[in-house]
Backbone as JSON Lines, residues from 0, in Angstrom:
{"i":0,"aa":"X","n":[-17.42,-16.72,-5.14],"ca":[-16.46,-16.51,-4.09],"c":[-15.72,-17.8,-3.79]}
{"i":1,"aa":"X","n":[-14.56,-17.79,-4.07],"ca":[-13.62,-19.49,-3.21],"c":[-13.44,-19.1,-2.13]}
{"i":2,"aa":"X","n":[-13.59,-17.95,-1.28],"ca":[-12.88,-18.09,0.47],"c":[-14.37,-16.91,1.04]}
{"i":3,"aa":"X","n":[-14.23,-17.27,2.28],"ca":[-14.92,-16.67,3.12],"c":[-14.39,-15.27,3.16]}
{"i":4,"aa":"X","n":[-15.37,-14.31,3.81],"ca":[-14.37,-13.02,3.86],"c":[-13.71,-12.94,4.59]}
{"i":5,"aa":"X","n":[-13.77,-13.68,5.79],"ca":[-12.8,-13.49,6.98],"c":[-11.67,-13.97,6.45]}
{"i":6,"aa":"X","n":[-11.84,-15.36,6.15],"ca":[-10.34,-15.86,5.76],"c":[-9.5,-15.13,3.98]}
{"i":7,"aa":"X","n":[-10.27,-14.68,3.34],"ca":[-9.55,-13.23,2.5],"c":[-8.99,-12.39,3.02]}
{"i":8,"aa":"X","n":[-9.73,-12.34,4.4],"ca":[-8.38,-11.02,4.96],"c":[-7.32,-11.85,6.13]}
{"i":9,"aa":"X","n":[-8.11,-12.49,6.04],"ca":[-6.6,-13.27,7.12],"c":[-5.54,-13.52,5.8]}
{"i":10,"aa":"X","n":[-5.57,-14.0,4.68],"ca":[-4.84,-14.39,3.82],"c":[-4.13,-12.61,3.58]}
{"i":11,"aa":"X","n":[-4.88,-11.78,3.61],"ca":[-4.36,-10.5,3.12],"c":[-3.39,-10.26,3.91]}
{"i":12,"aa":"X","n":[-3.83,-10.36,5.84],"ca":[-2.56,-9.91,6.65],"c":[-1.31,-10.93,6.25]}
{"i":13,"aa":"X","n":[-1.77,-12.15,6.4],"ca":[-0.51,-12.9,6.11],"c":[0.48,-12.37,4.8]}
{"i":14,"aa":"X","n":[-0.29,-11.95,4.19],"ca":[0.5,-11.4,2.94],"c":[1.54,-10.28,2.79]}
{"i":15,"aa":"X","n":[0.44,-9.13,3.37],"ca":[1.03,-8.23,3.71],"c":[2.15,-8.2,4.92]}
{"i":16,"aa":"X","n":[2.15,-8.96,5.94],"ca":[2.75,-8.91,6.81],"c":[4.05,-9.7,6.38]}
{"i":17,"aa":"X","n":[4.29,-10.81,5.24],"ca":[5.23,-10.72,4.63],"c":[5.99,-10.33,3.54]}
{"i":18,"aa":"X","n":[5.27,-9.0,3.09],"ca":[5.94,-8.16,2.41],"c":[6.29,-6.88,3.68]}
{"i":19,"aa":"X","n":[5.47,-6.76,4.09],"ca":[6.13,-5.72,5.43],"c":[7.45,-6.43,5.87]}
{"i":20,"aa":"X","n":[7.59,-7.36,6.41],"ca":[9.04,-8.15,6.77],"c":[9.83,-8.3,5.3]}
{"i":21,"aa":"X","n":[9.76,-8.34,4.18],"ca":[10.33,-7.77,3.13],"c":[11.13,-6.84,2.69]}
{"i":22,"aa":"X","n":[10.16,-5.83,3.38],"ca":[10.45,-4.5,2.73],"c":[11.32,-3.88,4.17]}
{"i":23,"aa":"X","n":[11.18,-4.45,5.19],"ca":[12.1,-4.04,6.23],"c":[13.57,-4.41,5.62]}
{"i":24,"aa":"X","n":[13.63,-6.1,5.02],"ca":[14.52,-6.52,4.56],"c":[15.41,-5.76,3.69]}
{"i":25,"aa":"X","n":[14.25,-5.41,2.64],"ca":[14.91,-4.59,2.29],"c":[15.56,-2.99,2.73]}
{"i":26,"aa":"X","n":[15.39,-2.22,3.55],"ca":[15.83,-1.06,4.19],"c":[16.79,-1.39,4.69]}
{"i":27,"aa":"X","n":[17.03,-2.53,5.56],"ca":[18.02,-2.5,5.98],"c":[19.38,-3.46,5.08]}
{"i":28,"aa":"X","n":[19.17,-4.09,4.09],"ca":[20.3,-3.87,3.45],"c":[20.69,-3.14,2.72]}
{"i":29,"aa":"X","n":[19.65,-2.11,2.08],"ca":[19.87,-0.72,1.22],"c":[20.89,-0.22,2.09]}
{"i":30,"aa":"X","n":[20.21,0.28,3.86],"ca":[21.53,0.7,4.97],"c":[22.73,0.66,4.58]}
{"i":31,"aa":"X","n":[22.58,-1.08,4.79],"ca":[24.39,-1.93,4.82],"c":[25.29,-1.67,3.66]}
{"i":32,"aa":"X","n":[24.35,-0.8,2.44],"ca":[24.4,-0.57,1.19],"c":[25.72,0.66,0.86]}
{"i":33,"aa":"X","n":[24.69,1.21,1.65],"ca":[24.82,3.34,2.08],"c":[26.14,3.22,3.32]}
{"i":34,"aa":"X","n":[25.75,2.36,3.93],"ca":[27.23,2.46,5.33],"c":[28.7,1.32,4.93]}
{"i":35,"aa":"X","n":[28.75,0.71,3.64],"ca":[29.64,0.36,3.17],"c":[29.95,-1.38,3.91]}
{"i":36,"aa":"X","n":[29.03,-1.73,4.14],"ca":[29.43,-2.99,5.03],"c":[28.8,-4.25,4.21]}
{"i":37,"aa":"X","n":[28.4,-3.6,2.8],"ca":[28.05,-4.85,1.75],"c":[28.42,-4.01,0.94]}
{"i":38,"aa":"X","n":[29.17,-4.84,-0.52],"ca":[29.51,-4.17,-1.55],"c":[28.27,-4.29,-2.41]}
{"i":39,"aa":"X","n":[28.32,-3.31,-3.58],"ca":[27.28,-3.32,-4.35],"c":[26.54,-4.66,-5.43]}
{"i":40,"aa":"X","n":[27.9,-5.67,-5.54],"ca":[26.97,-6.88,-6.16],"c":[26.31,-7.32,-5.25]}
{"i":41,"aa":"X","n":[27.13,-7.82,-3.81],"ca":[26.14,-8.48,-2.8],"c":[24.4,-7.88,-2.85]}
{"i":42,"aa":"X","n":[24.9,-6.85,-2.47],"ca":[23.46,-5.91,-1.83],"c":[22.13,-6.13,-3.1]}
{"i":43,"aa":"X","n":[22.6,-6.26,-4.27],"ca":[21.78,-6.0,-5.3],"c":[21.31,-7.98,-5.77]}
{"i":44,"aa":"X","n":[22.54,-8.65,-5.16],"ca":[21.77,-9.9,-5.38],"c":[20.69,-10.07,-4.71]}
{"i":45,"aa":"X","n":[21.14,-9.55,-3.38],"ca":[20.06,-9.83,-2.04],"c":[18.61,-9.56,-2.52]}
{"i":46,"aa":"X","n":[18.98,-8.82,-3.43],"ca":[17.28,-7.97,-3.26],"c":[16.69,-8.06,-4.39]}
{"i":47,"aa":"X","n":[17.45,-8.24,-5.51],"ca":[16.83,-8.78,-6.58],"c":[15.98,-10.43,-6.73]}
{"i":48,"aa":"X","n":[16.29,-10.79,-5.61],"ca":[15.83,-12.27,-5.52],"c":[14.31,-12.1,-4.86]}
{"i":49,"aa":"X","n":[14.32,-11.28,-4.1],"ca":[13.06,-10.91,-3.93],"c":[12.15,-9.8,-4.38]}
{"i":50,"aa":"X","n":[12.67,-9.72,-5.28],"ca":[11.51,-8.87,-6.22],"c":[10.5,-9.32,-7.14]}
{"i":51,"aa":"X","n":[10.62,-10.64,-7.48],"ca":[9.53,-11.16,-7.82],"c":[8.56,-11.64,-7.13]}
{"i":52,"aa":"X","n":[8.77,-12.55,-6.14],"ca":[7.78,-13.03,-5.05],"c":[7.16,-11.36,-4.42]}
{"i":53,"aa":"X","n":[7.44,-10.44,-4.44],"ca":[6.95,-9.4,-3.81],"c":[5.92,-9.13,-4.86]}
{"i":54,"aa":"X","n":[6.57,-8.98,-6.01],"ca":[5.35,-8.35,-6.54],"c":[3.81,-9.48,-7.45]}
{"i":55,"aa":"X","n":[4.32,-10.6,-7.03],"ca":[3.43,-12.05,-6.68],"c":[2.52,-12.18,-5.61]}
{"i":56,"aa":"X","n":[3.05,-11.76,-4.67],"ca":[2.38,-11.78,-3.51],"c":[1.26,-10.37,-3.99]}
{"i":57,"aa":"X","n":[1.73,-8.93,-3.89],"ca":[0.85,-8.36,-4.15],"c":[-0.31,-9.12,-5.35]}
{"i":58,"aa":"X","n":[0.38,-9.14,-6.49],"ca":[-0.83,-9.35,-7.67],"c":[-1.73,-10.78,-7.22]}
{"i":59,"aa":"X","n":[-1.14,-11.64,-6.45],"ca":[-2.06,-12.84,-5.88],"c":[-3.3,-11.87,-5.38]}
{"i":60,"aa":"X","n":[-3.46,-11.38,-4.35],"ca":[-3.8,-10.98,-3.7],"c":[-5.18,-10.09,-4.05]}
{"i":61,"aa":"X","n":[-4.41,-9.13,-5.62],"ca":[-5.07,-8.29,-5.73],"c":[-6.16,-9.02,-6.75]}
{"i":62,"aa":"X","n":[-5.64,-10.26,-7.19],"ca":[-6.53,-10.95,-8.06],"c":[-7.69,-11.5,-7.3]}
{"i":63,"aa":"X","n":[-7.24,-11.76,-6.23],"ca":[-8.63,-12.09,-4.87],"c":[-9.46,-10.88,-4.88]}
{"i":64,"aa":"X","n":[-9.14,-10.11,-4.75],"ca":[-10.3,-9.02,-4.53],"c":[-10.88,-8.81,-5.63]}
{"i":65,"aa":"X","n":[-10.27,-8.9,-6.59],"ca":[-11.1,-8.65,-8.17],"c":[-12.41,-9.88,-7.75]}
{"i":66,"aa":"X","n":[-11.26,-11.41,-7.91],"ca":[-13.25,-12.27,-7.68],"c":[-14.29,-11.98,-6.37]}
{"i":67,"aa":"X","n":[-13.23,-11.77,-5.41],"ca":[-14.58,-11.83,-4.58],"c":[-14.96,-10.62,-4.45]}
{"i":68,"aa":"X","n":[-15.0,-9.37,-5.31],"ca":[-15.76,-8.11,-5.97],"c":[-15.62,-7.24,-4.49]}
{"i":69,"aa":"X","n":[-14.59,-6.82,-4.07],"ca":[-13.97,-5.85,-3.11],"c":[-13.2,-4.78,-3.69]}
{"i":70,"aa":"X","n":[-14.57,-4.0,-4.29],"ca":[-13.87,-3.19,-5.15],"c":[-12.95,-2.48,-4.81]}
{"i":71,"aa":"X","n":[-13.53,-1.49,-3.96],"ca":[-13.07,-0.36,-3.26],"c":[-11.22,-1.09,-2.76]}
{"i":72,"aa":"X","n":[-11.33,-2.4,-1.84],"ca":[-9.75,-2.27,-1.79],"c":[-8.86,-2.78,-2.68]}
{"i":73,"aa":"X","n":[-9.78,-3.34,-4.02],"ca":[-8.95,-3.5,-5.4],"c":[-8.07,-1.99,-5.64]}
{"i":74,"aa":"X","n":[-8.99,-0.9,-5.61],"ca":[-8.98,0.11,-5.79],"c":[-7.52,0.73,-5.04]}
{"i":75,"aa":"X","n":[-7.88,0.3,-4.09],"ca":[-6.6,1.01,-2.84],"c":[-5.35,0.27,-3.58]}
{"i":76,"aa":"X","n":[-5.49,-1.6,-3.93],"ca":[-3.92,-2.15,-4.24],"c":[-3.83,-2.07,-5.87]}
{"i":77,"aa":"X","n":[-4.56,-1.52,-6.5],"ca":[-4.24,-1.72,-7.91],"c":[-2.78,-0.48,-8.57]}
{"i":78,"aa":"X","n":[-2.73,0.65,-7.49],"ca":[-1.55,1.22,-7.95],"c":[-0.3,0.93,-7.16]}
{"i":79,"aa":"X","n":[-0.46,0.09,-6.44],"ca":[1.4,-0.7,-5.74],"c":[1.32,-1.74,-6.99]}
{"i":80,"aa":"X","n":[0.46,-2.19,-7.39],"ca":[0.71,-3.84,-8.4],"c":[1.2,-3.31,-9.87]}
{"i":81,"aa":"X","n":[0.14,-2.14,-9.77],"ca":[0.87,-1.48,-11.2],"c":[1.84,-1.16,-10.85]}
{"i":82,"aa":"X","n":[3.1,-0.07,-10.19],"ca":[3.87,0.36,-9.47],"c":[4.79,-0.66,-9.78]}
{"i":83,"aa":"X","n":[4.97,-2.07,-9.11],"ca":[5.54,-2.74,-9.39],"c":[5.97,-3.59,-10.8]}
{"i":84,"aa":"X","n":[4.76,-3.37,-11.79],"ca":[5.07,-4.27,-12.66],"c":[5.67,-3.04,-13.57]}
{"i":85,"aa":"X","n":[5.59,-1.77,-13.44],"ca":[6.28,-0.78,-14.06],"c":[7.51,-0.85,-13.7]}
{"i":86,"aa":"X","n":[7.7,-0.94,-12.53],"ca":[9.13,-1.3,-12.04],"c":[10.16,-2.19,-12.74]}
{"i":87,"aa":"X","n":[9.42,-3.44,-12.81],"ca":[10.06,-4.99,-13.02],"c":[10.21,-4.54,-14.54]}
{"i":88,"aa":"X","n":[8.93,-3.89,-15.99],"ca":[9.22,-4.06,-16.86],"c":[10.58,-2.79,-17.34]}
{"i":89,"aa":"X","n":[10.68,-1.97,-16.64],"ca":[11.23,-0.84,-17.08],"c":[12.78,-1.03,-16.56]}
{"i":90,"aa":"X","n":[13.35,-2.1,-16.35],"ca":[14.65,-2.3,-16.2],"c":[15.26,-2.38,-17.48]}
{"i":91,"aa":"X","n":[15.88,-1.41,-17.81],"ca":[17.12,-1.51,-18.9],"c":[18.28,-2.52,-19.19]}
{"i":92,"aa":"X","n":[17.76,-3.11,-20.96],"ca":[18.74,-4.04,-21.47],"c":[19.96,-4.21,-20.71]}
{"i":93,"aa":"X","n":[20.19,-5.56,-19.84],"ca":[22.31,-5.46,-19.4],"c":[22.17,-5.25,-17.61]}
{"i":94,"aa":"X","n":[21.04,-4.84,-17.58],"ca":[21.18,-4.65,-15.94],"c":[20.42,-5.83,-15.51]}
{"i":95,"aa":"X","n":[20.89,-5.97,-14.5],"ca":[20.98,-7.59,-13.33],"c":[19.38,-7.22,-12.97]}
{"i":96,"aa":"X","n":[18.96,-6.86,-13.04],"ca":[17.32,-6.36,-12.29],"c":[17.25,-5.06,-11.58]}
{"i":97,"aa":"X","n":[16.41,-5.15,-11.36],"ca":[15.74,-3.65,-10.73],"c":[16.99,-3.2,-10.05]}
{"i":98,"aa":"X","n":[17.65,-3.97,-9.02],"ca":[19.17,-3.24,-8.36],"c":[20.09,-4.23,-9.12]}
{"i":99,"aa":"X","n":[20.62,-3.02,-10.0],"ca":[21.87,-3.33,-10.44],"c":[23.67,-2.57,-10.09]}
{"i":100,"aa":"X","n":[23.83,-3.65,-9.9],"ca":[25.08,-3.23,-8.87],"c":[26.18,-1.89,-9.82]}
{"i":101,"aa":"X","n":[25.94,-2.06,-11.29],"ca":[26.58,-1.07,-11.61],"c":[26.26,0.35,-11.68]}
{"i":102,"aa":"X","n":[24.89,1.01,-11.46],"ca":[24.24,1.86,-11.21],"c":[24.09,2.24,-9.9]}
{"i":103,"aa":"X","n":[24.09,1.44,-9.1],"ca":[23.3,1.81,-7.87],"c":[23.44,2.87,-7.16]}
{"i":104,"aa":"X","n":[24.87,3.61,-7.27],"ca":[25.44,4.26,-7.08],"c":[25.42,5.82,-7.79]}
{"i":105,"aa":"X","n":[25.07,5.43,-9.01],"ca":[24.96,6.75,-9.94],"c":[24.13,7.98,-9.51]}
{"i":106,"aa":"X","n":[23.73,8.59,-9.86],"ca":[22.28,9.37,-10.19],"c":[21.28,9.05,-8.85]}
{"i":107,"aa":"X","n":[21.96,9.0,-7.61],"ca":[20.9,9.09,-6.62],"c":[20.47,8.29,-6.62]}
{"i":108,"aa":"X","n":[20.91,6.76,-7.28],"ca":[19.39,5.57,-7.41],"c":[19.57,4.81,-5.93]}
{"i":109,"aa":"X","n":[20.61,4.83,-5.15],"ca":[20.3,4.35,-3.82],"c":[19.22,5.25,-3.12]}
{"i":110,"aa":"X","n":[19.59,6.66,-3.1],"ca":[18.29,7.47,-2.39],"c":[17.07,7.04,-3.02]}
{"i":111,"aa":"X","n":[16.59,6.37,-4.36],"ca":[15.32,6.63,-4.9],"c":[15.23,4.99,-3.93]}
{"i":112,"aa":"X","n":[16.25,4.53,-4.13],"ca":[15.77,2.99,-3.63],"c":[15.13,3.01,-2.69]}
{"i":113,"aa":"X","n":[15.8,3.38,-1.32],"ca":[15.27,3.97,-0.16],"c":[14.21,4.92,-0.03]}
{"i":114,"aa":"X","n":[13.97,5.63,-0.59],"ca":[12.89,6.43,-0.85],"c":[11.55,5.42,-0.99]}
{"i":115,"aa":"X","n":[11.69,4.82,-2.47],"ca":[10.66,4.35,-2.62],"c":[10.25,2.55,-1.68]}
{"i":116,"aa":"X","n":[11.32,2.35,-1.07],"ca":[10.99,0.95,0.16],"c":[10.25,1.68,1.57]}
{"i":117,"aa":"X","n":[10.31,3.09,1.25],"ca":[10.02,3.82,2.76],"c":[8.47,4.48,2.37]}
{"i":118,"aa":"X","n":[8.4,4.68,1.18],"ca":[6.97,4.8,0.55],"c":[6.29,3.24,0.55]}
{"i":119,"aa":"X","n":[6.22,2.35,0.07],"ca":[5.86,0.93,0.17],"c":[5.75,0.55,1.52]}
{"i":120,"aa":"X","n":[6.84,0.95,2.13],"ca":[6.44,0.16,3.58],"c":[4.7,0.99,4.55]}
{"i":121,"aa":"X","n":[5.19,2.36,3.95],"ca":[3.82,3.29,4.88],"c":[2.44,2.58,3.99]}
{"i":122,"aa":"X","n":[2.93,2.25,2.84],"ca":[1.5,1.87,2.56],"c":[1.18,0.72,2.91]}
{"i":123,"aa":"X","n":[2.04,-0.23,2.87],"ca":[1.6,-1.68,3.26],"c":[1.11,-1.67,4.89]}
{"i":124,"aa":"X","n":[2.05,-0.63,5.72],"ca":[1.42,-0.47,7.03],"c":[-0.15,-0.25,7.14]}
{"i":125,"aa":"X","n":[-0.35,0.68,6.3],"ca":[-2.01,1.06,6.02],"c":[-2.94,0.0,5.38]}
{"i":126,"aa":"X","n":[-2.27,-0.76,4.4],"ca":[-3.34,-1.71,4.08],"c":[-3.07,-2.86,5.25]}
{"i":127,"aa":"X","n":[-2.29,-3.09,6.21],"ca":[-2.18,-4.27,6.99],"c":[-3.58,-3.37,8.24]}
{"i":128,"aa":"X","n":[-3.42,-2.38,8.21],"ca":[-4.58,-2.02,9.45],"c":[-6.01,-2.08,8.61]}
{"i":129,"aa":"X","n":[-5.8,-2.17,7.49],"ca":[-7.68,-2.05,7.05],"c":[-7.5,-3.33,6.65]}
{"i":130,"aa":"X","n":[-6.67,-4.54,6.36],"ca":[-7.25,-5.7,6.18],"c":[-7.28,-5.78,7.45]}
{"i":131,"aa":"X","n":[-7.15,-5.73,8.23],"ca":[-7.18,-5.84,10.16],"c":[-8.84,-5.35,10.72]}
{"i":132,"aa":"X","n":[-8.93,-4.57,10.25],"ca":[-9.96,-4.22,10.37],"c":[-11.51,-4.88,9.51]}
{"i":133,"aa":"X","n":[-11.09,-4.91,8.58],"ca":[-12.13,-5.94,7.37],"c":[-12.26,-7.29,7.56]}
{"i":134,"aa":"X","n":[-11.66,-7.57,8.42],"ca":[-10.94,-8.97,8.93],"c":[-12.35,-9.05,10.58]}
{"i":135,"aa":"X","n":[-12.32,-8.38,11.53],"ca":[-12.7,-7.77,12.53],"c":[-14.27,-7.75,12.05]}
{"i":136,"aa":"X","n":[-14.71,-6.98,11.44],"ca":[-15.93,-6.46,11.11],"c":[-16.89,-7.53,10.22]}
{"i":137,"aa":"X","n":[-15.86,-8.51,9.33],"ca":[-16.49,-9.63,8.97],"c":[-16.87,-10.98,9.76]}
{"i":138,"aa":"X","n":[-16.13,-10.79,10.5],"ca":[-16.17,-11.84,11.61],"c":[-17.37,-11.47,12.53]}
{"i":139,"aa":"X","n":[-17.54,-10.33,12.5],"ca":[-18.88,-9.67,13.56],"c":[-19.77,-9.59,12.84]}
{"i":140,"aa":"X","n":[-19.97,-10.17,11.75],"ca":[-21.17,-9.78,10.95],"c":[-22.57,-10.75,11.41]}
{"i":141,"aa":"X","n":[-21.82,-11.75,12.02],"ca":[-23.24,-12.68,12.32],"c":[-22.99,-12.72,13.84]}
{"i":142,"aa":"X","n":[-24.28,-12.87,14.62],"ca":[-24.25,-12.56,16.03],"c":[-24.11,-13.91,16.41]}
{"i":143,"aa":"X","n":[-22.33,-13.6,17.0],"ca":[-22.21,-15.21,17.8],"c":[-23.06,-15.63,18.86]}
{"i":144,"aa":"X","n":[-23.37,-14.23,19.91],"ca":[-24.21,-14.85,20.99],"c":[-25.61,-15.62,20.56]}
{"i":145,"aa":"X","n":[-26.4,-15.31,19.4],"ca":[-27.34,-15.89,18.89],"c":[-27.61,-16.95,18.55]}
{"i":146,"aa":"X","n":[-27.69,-18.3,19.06],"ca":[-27.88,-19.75,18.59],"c":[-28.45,-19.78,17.76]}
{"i":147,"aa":"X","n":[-28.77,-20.84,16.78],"ca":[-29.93,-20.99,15.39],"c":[-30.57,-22.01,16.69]}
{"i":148,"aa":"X","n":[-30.54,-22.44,17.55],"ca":[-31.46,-23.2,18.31],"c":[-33.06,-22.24,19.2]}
{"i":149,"aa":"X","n":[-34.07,-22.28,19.0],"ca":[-34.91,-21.43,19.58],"c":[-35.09,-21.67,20.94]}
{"i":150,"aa":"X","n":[-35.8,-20.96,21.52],"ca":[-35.22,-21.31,23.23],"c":[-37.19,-21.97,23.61]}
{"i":151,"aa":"X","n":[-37.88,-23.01,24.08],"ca":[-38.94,-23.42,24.36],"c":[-39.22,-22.3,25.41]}
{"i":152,"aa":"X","n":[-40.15,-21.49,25.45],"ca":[-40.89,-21.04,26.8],"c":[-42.35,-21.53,27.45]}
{"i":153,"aa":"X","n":[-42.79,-22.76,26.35],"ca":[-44.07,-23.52,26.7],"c":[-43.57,-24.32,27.47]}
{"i":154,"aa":"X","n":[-44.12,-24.94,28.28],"ca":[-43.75,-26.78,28.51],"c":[-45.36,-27.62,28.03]}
């Protein structure tokens, strides 16, 4: 193990809580996208710049739980990390990244965009309450009121 468990999940909220502020990021310029108040290169630079650190942050993360053997919420993040790296590899020869400004428009891919930032965000909401919670329950694992000092009742 390199970290305590408490501080694994403090590292998790921090994580998650900046991909949650991310992925807000992203919704709301998809919006500005859909209501015409960014044109389509802007919108697609914006967000292509953060698509790697997003899906960094997840796989950091999920590589922590692999060592310090947390299976079960390996389990829970191993299909957003896959998710994502299917994402990142499956961009077609010529396009700028995952949002490419000459598509974006086509074939519904703004609705899938939005779609799938509104799927990501419910889940990251859910893993930010059970690292919240794993976080909570590890910290209670040893009884603070209990000193390692024994208390004399002889004199």
């Amino acid at each position: 193990m390199i970290f305590s468990d408490a501080f694994l999940f403090v590292i998790g909220l921090i994580d998650v809580g900046a991909v949650l502020f991310l992925l807000i990021y992203f919704i709301i310029t998809l919006s500005d996208l859909e209501c015409d108040y960014l044109n389509a290169q802007q919108c697609c630079s914006k967000l292509n710049m953060w698509v790697i650190p997003k899906l960094s942050a997840q796989a950091l993360f999920t590589f922590f739980l692999l060592i310090h053997g947390k299976w079960m919420l390996l389990l829970l993040n191993l299909p957003m990390t896959a998710w994502l790296i299917y994402e990142l590899s499956n961009v077609p020869m010529g396009n700028t990244g995952v949002y490419d400004p000459t598509e974006i428009h086509n074939r519904g891919q703004l609705k899938r965009h939005m779609r799938d930032c509104m799927i990501s965000l419910g889940f990251y909401l859910l893993l930010f309450f059970v690292y919240l919670y794993c976080m909570i329950i590890s910290l209670l694992q040893g009884n603070p009121l209990k000193g390692t000092d024994e208390y004399v009742t002889e004199f």
